[in-house]
Biopython code that builds the backbone (N, CA, C, O; Angstrom):
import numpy as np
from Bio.PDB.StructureBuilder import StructureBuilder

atoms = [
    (1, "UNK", "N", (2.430, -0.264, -6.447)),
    (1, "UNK", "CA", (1.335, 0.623, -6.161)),
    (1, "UNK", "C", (0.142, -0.170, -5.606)),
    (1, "UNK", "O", (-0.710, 0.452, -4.971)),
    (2, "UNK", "N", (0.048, -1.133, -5.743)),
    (2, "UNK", "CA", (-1.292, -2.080, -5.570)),
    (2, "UNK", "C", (-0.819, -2.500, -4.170)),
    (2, "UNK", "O", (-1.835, -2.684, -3.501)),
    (3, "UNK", "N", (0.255, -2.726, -3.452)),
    (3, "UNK", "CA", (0.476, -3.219, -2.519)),
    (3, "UNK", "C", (0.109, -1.888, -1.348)),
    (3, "UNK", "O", (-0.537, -1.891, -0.301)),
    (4, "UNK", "N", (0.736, -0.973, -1.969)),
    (4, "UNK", "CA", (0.362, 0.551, -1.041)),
    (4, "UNK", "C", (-0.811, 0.276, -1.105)),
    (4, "UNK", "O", (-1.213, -0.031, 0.017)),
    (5, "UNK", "N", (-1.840, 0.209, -2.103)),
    (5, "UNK", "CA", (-2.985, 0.456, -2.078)),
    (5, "UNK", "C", (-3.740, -0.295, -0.883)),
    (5, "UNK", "O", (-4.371, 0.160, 0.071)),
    (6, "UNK", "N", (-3.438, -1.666, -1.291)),
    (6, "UNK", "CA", (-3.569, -2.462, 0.397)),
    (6, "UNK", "C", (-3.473, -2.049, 1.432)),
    (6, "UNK", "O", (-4.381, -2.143, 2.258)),
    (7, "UNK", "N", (-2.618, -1.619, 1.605)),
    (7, "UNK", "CA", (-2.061, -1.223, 2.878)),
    (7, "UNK", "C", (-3.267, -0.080, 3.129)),
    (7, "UNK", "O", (-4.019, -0.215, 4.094)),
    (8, "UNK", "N", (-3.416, 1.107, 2.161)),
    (8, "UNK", "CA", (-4.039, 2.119, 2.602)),
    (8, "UNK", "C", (-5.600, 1.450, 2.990)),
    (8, "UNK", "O", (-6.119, 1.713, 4.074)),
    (9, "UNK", "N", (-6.309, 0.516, 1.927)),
    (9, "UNK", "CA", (-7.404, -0.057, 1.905)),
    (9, "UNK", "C", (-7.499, -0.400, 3.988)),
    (9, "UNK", "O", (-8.348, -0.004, 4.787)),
    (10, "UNK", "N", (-6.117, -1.349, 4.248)),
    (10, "UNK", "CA", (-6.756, -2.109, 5.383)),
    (10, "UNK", "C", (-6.348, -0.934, 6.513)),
    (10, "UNK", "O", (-6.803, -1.363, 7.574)),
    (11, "UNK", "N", (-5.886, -0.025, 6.685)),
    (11, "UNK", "CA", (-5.737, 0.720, 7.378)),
    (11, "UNK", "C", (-7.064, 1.326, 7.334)),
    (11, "UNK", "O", (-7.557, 1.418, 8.458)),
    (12, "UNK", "N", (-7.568, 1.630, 6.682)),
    (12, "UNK", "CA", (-9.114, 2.571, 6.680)),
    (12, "UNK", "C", (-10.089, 1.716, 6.806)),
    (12, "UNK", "O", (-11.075, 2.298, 7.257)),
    (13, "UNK", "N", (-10.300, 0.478, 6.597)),
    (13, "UNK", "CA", (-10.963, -0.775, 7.216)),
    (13, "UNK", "C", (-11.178, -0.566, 9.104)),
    (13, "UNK", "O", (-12.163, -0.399, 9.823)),
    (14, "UNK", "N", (-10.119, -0.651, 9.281)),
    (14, "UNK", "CA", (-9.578, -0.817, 10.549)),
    (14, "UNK", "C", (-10.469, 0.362, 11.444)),
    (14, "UNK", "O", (-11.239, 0.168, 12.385)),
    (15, "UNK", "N", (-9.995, 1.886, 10.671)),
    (15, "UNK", "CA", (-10.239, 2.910, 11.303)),
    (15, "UNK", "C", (-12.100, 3.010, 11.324)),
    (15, "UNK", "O", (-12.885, 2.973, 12.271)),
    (16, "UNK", "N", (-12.313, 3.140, 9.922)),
    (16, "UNK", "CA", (-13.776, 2.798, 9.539)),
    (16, "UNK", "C", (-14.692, 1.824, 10.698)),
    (16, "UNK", "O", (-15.905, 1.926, 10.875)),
    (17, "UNK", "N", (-13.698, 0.804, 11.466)),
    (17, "UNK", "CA", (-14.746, -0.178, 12.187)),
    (17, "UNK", "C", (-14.719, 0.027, 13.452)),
    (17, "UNK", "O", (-14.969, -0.813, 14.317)),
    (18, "UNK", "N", (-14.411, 1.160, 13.617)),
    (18, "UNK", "CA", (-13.607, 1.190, 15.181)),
    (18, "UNK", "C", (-14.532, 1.062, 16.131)),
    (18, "UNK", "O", (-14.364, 0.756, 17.311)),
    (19, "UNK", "N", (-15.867, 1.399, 15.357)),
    (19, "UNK", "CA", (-17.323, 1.257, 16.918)),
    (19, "UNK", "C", (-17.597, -0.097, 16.493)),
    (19, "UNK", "O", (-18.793, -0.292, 16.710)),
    (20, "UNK", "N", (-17.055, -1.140, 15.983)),
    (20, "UNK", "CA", (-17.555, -2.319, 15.798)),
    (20, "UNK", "C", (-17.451, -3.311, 16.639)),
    (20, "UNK", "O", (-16.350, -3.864, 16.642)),
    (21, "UNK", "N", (-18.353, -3.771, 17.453)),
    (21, "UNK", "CA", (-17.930, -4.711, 18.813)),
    (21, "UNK", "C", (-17.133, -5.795, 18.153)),
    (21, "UNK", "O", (-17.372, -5.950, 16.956)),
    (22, "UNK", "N", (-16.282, -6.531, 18.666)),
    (22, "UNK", "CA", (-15.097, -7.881, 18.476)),
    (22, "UNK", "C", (-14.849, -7.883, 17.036)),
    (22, "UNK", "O", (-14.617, -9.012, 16.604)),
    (23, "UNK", "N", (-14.832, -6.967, 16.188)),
    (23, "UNK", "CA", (-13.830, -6.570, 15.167)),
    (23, "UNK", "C", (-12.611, -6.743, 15.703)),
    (23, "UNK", "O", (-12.162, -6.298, 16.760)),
    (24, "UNK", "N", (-11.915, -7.694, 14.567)),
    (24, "UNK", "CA", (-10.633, -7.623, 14.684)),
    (24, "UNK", "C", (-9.482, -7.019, 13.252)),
    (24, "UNK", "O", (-9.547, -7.421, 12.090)),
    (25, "UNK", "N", (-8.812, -6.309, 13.629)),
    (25, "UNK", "CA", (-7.873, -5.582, 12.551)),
    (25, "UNK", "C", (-7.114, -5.950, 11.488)),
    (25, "UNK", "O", (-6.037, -6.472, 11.777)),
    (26, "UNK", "N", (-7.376, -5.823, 10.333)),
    (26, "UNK", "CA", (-6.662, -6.157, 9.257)),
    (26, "UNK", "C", (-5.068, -5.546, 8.938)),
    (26, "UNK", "O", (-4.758, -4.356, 9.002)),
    (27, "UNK", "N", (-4.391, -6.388, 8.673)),
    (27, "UNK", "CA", (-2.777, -5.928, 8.299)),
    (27, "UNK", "C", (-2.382, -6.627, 7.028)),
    (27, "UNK", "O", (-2.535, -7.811, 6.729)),
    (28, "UNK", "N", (-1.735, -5.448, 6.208)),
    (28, "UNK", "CA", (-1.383, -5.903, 4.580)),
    (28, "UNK", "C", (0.286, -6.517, 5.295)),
    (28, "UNK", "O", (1.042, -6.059, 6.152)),
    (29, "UNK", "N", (0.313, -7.785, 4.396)),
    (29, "UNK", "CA", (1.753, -8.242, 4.444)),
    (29, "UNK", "C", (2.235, -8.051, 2.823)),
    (29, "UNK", "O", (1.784, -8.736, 1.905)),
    (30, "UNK", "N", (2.915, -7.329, 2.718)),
    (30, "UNK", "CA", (3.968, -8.036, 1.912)),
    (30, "UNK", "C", (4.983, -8.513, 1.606)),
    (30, "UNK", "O", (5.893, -8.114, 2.333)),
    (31, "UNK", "N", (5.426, -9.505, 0.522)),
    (31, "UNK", "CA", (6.757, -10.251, 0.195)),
    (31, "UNK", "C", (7.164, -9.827, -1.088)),
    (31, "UNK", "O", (6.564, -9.274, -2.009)),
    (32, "UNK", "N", (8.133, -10.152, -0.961)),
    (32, "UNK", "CA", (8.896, -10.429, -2.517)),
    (32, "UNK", "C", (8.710, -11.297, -3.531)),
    (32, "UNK", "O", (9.319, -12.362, -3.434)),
    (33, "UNK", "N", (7.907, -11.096, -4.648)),
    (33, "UNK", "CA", (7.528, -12.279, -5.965)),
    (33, "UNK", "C", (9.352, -12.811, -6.177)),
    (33, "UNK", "O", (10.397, -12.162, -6.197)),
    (34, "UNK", "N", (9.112, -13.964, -6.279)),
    (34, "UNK", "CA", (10.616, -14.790, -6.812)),
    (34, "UNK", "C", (10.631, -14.323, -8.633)),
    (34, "UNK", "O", (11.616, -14.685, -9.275)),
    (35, "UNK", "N", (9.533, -13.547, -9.347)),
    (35, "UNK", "CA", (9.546, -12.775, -10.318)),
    (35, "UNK", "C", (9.849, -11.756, -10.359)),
    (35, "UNK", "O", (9.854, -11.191, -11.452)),
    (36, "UNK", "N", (10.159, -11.205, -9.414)),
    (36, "UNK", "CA", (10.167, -9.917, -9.511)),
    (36, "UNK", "C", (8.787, -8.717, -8.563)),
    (36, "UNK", "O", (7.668, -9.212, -8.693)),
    (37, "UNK", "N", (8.777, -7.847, -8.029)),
    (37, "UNK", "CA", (7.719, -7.277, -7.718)),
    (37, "UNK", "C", (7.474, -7.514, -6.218)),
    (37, "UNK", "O", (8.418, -7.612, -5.434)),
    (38, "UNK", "N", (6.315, -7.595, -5.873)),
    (38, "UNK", "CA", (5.941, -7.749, -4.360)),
    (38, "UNK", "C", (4.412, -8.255, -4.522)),
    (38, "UNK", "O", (3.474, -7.744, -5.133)),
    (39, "UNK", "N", (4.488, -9.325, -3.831)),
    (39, "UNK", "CA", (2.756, -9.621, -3.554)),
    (39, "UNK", "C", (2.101, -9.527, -2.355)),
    (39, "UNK", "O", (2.712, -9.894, -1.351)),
    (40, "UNK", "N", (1.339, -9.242, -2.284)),
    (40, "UNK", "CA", (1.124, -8.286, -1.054)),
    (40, "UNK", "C", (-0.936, -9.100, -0.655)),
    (40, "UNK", "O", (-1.790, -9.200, -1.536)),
    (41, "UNK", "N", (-1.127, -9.475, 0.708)),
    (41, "UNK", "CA", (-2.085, -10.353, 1.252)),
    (41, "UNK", "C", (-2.695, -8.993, 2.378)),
    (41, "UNK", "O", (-2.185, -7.875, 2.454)),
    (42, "UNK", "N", (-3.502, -9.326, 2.905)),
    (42, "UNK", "CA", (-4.346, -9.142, 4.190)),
    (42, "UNK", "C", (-4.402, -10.156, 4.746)),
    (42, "UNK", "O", (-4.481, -11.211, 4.118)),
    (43, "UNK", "N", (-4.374, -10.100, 6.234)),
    (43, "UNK", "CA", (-5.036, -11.062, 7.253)),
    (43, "UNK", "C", (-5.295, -10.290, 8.499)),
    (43, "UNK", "O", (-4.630, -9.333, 8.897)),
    (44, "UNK", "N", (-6.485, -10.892, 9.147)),
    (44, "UNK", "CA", (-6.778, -10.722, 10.349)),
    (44, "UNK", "C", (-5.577, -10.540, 11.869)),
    (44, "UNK", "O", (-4.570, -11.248, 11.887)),
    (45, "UNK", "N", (-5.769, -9.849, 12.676)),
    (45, "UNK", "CA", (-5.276, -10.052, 13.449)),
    (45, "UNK", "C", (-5.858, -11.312, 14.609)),
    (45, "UNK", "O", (-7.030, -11.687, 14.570)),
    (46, "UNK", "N", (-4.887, -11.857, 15.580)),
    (46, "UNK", "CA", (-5.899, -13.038, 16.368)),
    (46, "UNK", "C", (-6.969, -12.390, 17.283)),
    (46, "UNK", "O", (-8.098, -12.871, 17.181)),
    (47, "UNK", "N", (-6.802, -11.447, 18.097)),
    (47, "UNK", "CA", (-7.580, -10.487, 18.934)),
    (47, "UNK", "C", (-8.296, -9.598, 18.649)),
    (47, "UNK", "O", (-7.673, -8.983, 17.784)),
    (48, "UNK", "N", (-9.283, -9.080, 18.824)),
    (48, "UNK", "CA", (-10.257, -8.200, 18.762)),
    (48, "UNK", "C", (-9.908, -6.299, 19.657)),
    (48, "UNK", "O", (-9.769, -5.932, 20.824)),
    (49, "UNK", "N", (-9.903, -5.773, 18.653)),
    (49, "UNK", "CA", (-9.207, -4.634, 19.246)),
    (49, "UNK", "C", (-8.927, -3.736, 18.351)),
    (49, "UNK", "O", (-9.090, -3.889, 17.141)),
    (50, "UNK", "N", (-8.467, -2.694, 18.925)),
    (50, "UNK", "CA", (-8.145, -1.351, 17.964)),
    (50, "UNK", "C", (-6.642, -0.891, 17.916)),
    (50, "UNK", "O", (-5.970, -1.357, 18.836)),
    (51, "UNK", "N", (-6.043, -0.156, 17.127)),
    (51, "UNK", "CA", (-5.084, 0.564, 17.329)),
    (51, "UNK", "C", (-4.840, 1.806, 16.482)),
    (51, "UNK", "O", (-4.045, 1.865, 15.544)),
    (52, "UNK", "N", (-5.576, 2.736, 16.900)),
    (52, "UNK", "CA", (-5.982, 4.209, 15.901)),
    (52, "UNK", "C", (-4.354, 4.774, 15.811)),
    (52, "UNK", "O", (-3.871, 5.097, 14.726)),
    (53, "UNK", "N", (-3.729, 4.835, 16.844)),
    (53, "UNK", "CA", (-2.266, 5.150, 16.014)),
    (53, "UNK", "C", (-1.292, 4.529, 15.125)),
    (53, "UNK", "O", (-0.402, 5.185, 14.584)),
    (54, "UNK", "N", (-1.441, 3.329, 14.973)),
    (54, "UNK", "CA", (-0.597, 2.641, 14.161)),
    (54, "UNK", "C", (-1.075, 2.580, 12.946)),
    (54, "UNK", "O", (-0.395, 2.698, 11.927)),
    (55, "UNK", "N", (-2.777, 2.312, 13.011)),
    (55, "UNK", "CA", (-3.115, 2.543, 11.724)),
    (55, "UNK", "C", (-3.299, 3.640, 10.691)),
    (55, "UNK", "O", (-3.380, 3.523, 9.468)),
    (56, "UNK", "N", (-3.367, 5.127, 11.721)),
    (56, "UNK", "CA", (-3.209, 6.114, 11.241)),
    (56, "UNK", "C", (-1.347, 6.409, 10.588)),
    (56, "UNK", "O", (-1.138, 6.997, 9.527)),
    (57, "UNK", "N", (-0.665, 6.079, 11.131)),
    (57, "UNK", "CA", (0.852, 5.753, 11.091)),
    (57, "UNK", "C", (0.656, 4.738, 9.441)),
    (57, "UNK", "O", (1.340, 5.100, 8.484)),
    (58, "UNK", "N", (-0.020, 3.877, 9.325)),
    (58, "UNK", "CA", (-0.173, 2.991, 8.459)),
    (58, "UNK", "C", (-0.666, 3.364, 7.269)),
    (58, "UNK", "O", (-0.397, 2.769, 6.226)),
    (59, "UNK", "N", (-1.510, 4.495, 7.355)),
    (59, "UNK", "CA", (-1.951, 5.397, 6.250)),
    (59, "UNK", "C", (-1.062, 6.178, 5.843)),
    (59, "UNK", "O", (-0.785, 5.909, 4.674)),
    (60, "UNK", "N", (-0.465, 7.038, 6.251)),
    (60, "UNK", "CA", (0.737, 8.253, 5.673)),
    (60, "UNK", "C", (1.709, 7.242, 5.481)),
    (60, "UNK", "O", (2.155, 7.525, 4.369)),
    (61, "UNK", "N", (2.435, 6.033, 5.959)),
    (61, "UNK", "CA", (3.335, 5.898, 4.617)),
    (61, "UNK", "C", (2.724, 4.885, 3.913)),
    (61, "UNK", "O", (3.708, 4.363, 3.389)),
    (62, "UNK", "N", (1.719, 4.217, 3.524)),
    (62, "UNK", "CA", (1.263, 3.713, 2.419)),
    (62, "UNK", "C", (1.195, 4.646, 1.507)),
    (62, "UNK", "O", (1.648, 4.500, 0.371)),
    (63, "UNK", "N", (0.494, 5.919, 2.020)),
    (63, "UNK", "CA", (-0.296, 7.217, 0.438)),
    (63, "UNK", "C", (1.840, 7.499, 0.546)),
    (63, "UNK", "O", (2.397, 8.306, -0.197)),
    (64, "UNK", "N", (2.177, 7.128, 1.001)),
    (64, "UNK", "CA", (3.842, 7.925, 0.910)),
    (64, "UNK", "C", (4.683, 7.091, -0.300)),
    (64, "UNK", "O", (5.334, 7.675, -1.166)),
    (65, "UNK", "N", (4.512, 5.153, -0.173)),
    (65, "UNK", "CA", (4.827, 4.864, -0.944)),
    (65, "UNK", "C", (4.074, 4.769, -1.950)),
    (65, "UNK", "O", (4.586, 4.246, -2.939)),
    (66, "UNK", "N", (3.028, 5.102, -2.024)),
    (66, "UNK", "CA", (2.171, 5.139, -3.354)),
    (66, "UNK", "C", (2.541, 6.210, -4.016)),
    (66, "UNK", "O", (2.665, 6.195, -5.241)),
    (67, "UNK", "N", (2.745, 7.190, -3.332)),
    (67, "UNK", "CA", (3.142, 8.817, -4.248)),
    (67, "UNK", "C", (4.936, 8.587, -4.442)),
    (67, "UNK", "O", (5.613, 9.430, -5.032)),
    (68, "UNK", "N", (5.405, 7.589, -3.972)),
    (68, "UNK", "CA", (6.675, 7.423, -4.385)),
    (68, "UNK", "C", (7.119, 6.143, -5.829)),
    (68, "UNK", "O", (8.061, 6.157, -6.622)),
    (69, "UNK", "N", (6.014, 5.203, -5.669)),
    (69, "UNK", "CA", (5.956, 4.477, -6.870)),
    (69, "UNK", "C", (5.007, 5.280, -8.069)),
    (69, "UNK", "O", (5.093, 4.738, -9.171)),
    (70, "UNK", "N", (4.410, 6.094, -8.031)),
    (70, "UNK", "CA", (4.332, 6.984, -9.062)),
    (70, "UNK", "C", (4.614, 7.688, -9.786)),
    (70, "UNK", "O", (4.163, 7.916, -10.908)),
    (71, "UNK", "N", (6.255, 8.592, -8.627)),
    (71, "UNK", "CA", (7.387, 9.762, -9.242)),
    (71, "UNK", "C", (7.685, 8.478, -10.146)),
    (71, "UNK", "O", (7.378, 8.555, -11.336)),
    (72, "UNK", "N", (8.375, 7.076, -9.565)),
    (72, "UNK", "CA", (8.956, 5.858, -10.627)),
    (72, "UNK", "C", (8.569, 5.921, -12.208)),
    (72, "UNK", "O", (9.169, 6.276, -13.223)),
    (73, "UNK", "N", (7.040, 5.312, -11.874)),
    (73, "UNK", "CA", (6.520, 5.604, -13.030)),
    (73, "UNK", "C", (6.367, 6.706, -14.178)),
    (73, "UNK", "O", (6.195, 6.671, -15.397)),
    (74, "UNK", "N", (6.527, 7.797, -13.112)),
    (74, "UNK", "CA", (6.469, 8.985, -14.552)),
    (74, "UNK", "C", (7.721, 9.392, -15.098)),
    (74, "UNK", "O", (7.986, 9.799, -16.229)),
    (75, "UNK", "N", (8.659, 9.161, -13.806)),
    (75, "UNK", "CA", (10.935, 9.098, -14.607)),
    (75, "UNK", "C", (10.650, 7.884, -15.574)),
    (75, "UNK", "O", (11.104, 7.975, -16.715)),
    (76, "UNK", "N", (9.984, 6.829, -15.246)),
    (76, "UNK", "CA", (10.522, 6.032, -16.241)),
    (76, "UNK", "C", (9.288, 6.549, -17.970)),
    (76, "UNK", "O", (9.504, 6.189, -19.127)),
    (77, "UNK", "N", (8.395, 7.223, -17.588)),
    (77, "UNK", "CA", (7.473, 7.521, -19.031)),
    (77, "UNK", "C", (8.349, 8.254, -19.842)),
    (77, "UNK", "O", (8.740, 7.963, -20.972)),
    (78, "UNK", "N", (8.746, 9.695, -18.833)),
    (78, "UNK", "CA", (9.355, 10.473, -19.280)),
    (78, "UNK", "C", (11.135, 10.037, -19.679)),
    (78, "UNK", "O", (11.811, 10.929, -20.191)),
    (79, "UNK", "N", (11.833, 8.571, -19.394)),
    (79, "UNK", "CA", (12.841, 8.488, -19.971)),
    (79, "UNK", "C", (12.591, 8.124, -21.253)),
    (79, "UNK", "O", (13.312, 8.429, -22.203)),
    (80, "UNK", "N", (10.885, 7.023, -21.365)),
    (80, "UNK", "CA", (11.068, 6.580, -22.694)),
    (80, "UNK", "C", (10.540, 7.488, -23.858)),
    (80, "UNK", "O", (10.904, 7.345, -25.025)),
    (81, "UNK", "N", (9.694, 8.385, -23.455)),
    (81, "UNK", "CA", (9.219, 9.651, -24.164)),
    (81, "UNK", "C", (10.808, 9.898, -24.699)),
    (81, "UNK", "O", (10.958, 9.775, -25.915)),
    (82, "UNK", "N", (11.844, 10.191, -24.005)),
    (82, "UNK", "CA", (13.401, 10.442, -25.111)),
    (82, "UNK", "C", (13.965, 10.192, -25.422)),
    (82, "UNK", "O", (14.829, 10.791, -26.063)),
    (83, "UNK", "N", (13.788, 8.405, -25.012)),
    (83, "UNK", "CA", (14.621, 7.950, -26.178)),
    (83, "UNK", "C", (14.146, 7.607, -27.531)),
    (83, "UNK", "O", (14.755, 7.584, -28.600)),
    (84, "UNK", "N", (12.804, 7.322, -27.212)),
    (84, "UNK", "CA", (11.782, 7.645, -28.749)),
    (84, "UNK", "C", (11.983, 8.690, -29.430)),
    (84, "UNK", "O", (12.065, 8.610, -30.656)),
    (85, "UNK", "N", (12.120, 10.055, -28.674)),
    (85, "UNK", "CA", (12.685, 11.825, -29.771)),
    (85, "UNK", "C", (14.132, 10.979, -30.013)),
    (85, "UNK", "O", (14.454, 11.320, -31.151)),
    (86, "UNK", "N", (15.089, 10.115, -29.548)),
    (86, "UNK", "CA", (16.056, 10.270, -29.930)),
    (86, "UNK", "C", (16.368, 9.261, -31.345)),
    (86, "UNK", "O", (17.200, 9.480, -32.225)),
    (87, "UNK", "N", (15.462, 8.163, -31.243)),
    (87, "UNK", "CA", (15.750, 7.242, -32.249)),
    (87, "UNK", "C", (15.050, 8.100, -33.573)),
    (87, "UNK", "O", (15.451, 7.901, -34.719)),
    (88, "UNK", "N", (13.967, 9.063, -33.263)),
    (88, "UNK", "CA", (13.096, 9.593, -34.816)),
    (88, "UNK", "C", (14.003, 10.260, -35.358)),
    (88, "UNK", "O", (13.807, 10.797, -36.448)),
]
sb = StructureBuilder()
sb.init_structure("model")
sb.init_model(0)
sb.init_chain("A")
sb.init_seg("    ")
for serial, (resi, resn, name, xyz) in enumerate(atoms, 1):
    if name == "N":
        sb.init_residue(resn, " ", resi, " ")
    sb.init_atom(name, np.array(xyz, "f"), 0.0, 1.0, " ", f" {name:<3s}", serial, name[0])
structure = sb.get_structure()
């Protein structure tokens, strides 16, 4: 969820600066933790410039995987919510 969140953060960065003379665009990377999970960075792009469709593109599936690591979270509340009724 924190990595979506990135993603959504630098996408609205991006859009947010768009009248900003030699602004250049932020992009969330992420990887795979060798623990487990994903760690997830920002960096600059090298050029100065815009791209209102990609980043708009960049917003709907970030809020997409964010609302999809959330269903996660609540199957997994709601599995342990029964196996707790099942052990009482």
């Amino acid at each position: 969820m924190a990595a979506a969140q990135l993603r959504l953060d630098a996408a609205a960065s991006n859009i947010a600066n768009l009248p900003t003379e030699g602004y250049r665009r932020v992009q969330a990377r992420a990887e795979a933790d060798a623990s487990g999970g994903v760690r997830a960075r920002t960096e600059r792009v090298p050029e100065p410039g815009s791209d209102v469709a990609a980043d708009l593109v960049e917003q709907r599936m970030a809020a997409g995987a964010f609302a999809a690591n959330l269903q996660v979270f609540k199957a997994a509340d709601r599995m342990l919510g029964r196996l707790l009724d099942a052990d009482a």
